[in-house]
N, C-alpha and C positions, 0 to 999 in steps of 0.2 A: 679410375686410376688417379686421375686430378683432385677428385675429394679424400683418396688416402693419402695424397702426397701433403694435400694441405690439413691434412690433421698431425701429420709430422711434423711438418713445421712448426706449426701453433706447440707442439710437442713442446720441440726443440728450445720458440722464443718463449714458453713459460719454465724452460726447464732453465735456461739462460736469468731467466731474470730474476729467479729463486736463485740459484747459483751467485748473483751476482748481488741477491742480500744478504746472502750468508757469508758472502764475503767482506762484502762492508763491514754486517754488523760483528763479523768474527774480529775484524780488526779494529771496531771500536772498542770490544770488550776486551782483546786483546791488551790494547794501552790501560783502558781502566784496570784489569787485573793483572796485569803482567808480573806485578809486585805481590799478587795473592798466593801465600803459604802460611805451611805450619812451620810457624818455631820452631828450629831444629830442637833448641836447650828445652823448649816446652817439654816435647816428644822426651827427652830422656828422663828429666825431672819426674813425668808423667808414670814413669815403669819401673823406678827403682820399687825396691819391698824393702822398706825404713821405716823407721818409727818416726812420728811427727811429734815435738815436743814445745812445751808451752812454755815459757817465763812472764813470773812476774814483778817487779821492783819494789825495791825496800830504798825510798830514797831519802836522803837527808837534806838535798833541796831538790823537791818536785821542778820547782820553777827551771834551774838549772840545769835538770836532769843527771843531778849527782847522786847515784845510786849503783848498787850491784843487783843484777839480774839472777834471780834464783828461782828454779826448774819446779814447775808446780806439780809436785809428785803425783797428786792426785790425779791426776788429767789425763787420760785415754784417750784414743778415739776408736770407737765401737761402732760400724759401720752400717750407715743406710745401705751399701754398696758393697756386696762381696767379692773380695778380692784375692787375687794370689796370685802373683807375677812368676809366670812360667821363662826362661830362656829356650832360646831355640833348640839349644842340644840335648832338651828336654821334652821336647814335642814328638812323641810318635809320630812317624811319616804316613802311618794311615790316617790319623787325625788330618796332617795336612792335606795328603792328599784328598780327601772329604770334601773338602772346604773346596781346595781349586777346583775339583770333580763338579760341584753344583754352581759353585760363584763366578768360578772364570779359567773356563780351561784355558784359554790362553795368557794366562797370568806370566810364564815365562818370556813369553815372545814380546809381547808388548811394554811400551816403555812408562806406563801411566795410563791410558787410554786406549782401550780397545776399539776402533774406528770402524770394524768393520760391524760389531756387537751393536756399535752406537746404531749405527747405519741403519742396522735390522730393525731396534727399537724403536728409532725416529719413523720408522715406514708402519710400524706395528701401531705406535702412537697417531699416525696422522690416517691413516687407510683402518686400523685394527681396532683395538679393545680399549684404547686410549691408555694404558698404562704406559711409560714409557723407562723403567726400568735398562740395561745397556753400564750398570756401575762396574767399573773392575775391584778388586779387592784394595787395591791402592786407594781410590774413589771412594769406599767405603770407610776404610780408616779415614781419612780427613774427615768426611759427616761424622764420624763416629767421635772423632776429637774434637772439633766444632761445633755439635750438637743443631746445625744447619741443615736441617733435611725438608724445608718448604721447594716446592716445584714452580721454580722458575727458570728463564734462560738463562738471567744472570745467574743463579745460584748454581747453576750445572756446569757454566763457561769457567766460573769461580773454581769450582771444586775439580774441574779437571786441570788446569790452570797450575793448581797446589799438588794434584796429581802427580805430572809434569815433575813439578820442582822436587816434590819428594824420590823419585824415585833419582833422579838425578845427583842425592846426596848418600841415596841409599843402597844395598843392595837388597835382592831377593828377599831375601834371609832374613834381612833386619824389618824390613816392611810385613811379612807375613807373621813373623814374630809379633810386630806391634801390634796387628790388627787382630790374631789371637788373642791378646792379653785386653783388649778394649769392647770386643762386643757385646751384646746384651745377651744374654744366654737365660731369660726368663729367673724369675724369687729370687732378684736383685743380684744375680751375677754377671760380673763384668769378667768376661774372660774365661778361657779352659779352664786354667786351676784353680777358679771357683767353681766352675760348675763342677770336673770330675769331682772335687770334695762334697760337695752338694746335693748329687743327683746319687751318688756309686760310691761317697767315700776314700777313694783311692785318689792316688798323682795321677796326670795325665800319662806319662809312661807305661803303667801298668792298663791302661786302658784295651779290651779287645777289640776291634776291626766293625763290630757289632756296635759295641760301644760308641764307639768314634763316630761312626756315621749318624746317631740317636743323638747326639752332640751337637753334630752340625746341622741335623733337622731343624733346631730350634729357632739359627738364626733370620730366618727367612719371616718367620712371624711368631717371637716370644714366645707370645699369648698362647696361638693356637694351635704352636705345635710342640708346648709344654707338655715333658713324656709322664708327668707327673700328675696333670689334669686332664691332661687329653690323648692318652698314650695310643687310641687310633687315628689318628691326625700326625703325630709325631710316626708313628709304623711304616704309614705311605709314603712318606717323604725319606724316611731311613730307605727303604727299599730303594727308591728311585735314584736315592745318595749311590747305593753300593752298584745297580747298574750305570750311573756315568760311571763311578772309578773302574769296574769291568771294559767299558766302551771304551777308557782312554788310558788302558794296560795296567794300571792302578794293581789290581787285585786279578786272579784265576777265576777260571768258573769254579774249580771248587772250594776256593776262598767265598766267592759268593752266595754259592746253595747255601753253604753252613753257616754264612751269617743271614742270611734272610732266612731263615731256619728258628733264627733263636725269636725267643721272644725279651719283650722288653720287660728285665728283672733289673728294677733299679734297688739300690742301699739306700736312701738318705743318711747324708749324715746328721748325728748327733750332739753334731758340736754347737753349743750356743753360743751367742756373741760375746758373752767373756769380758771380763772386764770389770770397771765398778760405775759407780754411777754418777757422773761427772756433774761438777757446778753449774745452777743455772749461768751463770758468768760463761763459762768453758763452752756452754750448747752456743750462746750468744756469737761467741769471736766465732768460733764452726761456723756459723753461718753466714757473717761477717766478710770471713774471708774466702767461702764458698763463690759466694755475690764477688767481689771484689776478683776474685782468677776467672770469672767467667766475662768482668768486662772486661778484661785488661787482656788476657789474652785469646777473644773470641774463641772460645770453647765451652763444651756442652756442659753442663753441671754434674754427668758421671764424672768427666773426665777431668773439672775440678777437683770432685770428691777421690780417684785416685792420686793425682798429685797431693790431694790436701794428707789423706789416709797412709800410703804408703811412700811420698817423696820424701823423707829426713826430713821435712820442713823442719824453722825452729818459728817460733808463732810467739813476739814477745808484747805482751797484752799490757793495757789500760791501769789495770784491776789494781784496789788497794786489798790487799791480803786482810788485813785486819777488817776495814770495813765489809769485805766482803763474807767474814767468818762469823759478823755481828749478826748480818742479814740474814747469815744461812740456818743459823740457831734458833735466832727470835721465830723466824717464819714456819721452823722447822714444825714447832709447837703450838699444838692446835690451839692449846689453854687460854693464847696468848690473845685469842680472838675469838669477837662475841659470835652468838647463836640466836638466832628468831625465836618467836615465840611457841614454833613447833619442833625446837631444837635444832633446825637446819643450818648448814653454817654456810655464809658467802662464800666469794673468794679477794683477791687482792694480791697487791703488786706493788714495788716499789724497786725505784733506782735513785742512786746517786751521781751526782757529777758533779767535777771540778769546773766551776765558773767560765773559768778565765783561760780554758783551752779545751773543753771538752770530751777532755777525760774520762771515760764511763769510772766509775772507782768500785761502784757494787750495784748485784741488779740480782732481784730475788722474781719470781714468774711465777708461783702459788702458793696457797696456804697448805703446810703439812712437808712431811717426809719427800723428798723428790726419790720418787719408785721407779725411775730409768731417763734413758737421756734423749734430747731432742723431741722434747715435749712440749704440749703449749704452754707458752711464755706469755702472761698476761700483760706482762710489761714490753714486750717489743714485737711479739706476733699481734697481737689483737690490739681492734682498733674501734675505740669508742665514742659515742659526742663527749666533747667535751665540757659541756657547760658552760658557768660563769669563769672556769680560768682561762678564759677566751678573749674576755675583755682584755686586759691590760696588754695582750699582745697587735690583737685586731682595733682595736678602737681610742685605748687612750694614750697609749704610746706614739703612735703615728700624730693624734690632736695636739700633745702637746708637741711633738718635734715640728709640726708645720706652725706652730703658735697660736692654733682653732681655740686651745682651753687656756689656763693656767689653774692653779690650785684652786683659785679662789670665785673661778669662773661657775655664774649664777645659771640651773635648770630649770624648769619647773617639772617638779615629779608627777606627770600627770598621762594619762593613753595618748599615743599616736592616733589610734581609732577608738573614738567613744563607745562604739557599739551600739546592737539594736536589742530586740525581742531575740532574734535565733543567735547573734552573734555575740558573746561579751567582751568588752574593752579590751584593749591590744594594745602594747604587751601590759603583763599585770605582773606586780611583781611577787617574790617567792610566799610572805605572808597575806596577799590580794589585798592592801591596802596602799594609798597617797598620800606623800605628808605634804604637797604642797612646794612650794622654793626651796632647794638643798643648791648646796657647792659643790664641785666636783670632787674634795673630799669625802665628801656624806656620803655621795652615789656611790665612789667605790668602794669607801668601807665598810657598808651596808648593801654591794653589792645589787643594784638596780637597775631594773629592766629598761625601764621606762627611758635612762638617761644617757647608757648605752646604745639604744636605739637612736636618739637624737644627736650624739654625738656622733655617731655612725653616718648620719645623713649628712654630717659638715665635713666630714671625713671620704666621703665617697667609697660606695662600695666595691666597685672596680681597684683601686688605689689600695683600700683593706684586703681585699684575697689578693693582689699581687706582691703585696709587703708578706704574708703568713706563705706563700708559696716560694718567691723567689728570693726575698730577703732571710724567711726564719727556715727556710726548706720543709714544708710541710708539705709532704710529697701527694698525700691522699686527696686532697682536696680538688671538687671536681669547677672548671669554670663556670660550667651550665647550674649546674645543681645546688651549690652552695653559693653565687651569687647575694643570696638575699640578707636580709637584716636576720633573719630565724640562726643560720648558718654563723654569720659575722659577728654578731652584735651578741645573739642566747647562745651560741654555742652547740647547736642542733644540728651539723654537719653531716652530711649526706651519707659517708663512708665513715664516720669518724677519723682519730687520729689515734695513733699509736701512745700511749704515756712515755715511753723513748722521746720522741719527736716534738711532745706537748712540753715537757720537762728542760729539755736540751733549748728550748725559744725563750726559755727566762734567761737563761745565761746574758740576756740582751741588757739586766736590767743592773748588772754589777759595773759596767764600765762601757755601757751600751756598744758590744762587739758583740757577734754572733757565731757562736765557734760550734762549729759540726760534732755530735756526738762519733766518739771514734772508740771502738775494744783494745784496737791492738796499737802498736807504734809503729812495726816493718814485723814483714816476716822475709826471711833467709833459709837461701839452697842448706845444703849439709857444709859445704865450703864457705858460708858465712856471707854470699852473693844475696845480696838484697831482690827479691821478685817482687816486694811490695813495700811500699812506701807508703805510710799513711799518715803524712807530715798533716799539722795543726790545718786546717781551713775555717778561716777566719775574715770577717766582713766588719767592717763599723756601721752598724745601721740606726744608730742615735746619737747625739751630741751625750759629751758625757753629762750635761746640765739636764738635758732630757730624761737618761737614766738614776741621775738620783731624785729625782723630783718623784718618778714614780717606786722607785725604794722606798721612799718615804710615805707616799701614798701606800703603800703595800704593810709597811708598816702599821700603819694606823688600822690594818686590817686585823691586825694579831691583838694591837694595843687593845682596841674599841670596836671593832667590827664583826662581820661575823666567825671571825677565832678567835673571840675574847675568851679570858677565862678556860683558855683547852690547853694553851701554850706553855709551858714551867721553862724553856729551850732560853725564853730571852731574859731569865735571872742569872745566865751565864753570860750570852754573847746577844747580841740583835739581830731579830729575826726580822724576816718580812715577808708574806707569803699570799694567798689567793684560796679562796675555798672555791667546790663548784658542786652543783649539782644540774642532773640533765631531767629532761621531761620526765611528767611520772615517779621521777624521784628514784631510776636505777639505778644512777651511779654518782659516786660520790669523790669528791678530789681532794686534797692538799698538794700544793706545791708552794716550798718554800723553801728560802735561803736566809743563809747566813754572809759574814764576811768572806769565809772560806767554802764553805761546801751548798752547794742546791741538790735538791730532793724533793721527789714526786711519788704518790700514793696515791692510788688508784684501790676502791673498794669497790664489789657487787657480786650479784650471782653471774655463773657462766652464761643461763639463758635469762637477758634481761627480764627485773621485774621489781615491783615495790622495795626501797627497802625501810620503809616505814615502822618496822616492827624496831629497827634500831636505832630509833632517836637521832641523837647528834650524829654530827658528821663523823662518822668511826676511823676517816681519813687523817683525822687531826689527830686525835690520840695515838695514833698509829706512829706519825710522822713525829710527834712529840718523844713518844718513849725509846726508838731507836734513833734519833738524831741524840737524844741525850748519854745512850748508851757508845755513842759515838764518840763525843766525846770526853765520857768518864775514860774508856778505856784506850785510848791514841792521843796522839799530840794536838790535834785539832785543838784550837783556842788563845791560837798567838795574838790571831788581832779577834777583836771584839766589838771593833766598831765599822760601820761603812764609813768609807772615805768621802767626804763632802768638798769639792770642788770650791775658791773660792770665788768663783762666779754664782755659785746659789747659798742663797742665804733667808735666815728666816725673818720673816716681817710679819706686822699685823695687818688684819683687813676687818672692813665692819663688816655686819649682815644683815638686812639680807644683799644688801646693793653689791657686795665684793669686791669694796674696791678700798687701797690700802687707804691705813690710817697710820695715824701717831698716838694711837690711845693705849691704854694700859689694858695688857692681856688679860686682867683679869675682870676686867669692866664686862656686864653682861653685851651682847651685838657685838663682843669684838673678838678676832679667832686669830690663830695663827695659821701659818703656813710659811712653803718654799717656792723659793721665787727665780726664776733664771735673770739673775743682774744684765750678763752678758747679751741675751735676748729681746727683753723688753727694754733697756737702756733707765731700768731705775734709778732713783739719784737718793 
């Protein structure tokens, strides 16, 4: 008797002292999440069935933003996501009934949280199978619109929490509505009236009692109890549907013989996804602002993609119409680009942007016809090393703003590591040869391994991937992994970088500000109610003396370096730009700018590999003949010169020593160059 009494006890003081952490910790999570819900306005925005519509501006000053916004007719959106917003007095009641039959019979009673359900579960979870399942359908919708289904305490406390608050604003009716129109229902449908169109063809309406329950089978697990792949998986679970709704007066028994009777005779529909086949620009902002609604309003990416697909949105984009119709032409046509020597053709990418606010203006993502939409985009999905147009971001931009170089400042072009028998000298540069003492001219515009590396070392390489990460936002770059001089200095980076992101870092070099590449400007409800804001984001991360010092470096790249002779672009306006190529020789770069526009060209095949059979940088010509078609046919070409600050000016320097003179530029040892006045306190 004494030993049962005292196993009760100990019962009692463990049942107490679990009691007594679930109390705490319910009241810690309690204040933390007391404030966790969904958006009411999300939740409506999310289920209107509206067309989403793009503009893009015709402006007469960009700067100013004096323009009229005109509706880019072409623009669709053709859905990863099938969709079709059912309202409730549209929903068969055996449908619903279905649904609460297997997900929650006590859906009426309870106000958010089914506590007794939980109860069961948490006992089933900690004694049982360890699954811990207990969601109401309320509970369901919030995961389903927050796209937050990891198993935590917090995430459970959170989601019933918003539970809670949703039902509080809502009734019955409108919550079971929402949560029909939002679930997965397997081959990319969200919701009833995608799937009845889907699976049978028909509205949810006309659906039979048979049907209904085959519907709601799915939701428990997609995949495997898709009636279309797995239509005996989808059977048992139909059946088991129609006995709860028997159990909880739903249906008659003879409502029930005659549909566990039937067998599963689906229709698919026929309908395609319709539509035409949208600008790579148009897949970009899609994406864009897919990204952009799922941080902003902690929601899952269907449930972006409904708001984005069926909310009215109005989605008023970046894009220069013109520029963007130059790109879509040129690229269109395969002619336009060369072929190996076994007739194969690479591929290639190309974006534009506006300098001086980040503007994306045009962005093409392959070679050829674009044969459907939300495709790979070579220019903002994939992500490549970058090479040598790595340097002037990671290494000599940063040297000169801390004062490590100036133009005139003397290297010697020779290996870091000499090497042995098994190893050869390190780094070597792109033709494996040493000329001996160069300026930091020569180095960049001749693009050299050797001098990159060393200035990398006065530059520290901690200080170089935190300036490429935090200051130019290059999101891909790993600390551990790109660390090294390979990464920093050669441009052999771990994950690569996107040509988006590569592109968008020169911006630094017009007025040394760093302005985040952007597609859209805001996007707005149907009521003209701004949901996004994608005002300018903008940094100074050079002295303006810093940035033209290396313009002008960049320059000498096109004049005399390795884009000599490929360029015609600077007998109109001046250019300045950066080649690149990465190991092996797969991929090949141009980036460069003018006074008004920067642009980046990215050449190779899909699966890296030589591209040797095509000579020159195919990058260059590329970038040459649509920046020129740019501007024959727009207004581009007001200013034609970089603006030169009167704090840098040019001076002469002898050589090899680097150091200024008073001699005549044309005397042999004596060179010119730019100088920061302001910096070095020249006199």
């Amino acid at each position: 008797m004494k030993k049962l009494i005292r196993i009760v006890l100990i019962f009692i003081i463990v049942i107490s002292v679990l009691s007594s952490f679930v109390i705490i910790g319910g009241a810690v999570y309690l204040r933390q999440y007391k404030s966790s819900r969904v958006d009411p306005s999300l939740i409506e925005i999310a289920h209107r069935s509206e067309k989403t519509k793009f503009y893009c501006y015709k402006f007469s000053d960009r700067d100013g933003r004096v323009g009229e916004a005109t509706l880019i007719e072409s623009a669709e959106l053709n859905g990863e996501v099938k969709y079709k917003y059912v309202p409730y007095n549209e929903i068969p009641e055996n449908l619903i009934n279905a649904f609460i039959a297997i997900e929650d019979k006590r859906f009426y009673k309870h106000e958010g949280v089914d506590f007794i359900r939980t109860a069961k579960a948490t006992f089933n979870y900690v004694f049982g199978s360890g699954d811990f399942g207990g969601s109401t359908i309320t509970q369901q919708l919030v995961k389903n619109l927050t796209g937050n289904d990891d198993f935590s305490v917090s995430r459970k406390l959170s989601e019933a929490f918003s539970a809670i608050a949703l039902e509080k604003e809502y009734d019955k009716t409108e919550i079971i509505e929402m949560y029909l129109n939002v679930i997965n229902l397997s081959e990319g449908c969200r919701g009833i009236g995608a799937a009845a169109e889907y699976f049978y063809s028909k509205n949810p309406s006309e659906l039979t009692l048979s049907e209904c329950a085959t519907i709601a089978a799915i939701t428990n697990n997609p995949s495997k109890y898709n009636p279309q792949k797995h239509p005996e998986n989808n059977i048992k679970r139909r059946d088991l549907i129609l006995k709860c709704m028997l159990e909880s007066g739903y249906i008659t028994d003879d409502e029930y013989r005659r549909a566990v009777a039937d067998p599963i005779s689906l229709s698919p529909s026929q309908k395609g996804s319709g539509g035409g086949v949208n600008s790579w620009y148009v897949d970009m902002v899609i994406e864009d602002v897919l990204r952009d609604l799922c941080a902003k309003y902690n929601i899952s990416r269907s449930s972006a993609s409904m708001m984005l697909y069926n909310g009215g949105l109005k989605i008023y984009t970046t894009m220069d119409a013109e520029i963007q119709a130059i790109l879509d032409q040129y690229y269109s046509d395969i002619y336009n680009f060369p072929i190996d020597r076994e007739g194969e053709m690479a591929q290639s990418s190309m974006i534009v942007i506006d300098p001086y606010n980040g503007d994306i203006l045009g962005v093409v993502g392959a070679i050829g016809e674009k044969q459907g939409n939300r495709l790979q985009n070579y220019a903002t999905d994939t992500r490549r090393p970058p090479g040598s147009v790595i340097k002037p971001l990671s290494v000599y931009s940063i040297a000169l703003e801390k004062g490590l170089i100036e133009w005139s400042s003397i290297f010697e072009d020779s290996p870091v590591k000499s090497g042995n028998e098994t190893q050869p000298p390190w780094p070597y540069n792109a033709d494996r040869t040493y000329v001996g003492e160069v300026d930091i001219q020569y180095a960049v515009q001749n693009s050299l391994n050797t001098v990159a590396v060393k200035v990398l070392d006065m530059v520290g390489n901690e200080k170089s991937l935190s300036f490429l990460k935090n200051k130019l936002l290059i999101s891909s770059l790993d600390n551990s992994a790109d660390i090294g001089a390979a990464s920093l200095a050669l441009g052999q980076s771990s994950q690569g970088i996107s040509l988006r992101e590569l592109t968008a870092a020169y911006s630094i070099f017009e007025e040394g500000i760093m302005s985040k590449p952007r597609s859209y400007f805001k996007v707005t409800d149907k009521n003209g109610q701004i949901i996004l804001d994608n005002s300018p984001s903008q940094e100074r991360v050079l002295s303006r003396e810093s940035a033209t010092i290396m313009t002008k470096l960049l320059e000498s790249v096109v004049d005399s370096g390795t884009a000599r002779d490929m360029i015609s672009l600077d007998m109109i306006t001046a250019v300045a730009g950066k080649t690149g190529t990465t190991q092996n020789n797969c991929d090949r770069y141009f980036i460069g700018y003018t006074p008004e526009l920067l642009a980046g060209v990215w050449f190779g095949y899909e699966y890296p590999r030589s591209l040797d059979d095509f000579g020159a940088n195919p990058s260059i010509y590329l970038w040459d003949e649509i920046m020129n078609l740019i501007y024959e046919k727009t207004d581009y070409g007001k200013s034609t010169h970089f603006t030169i600050p009167e704090t840098v000016q040019k001076l002469t320097y002898d050589t090899p020593s680097g150091e200024l003179s008073q001699g005549n530029e044309n005397i042999p040892r004596v060179k010119v160059g730019w100088f920061d006045f302001k910096k070095n306190n020249y006199e």
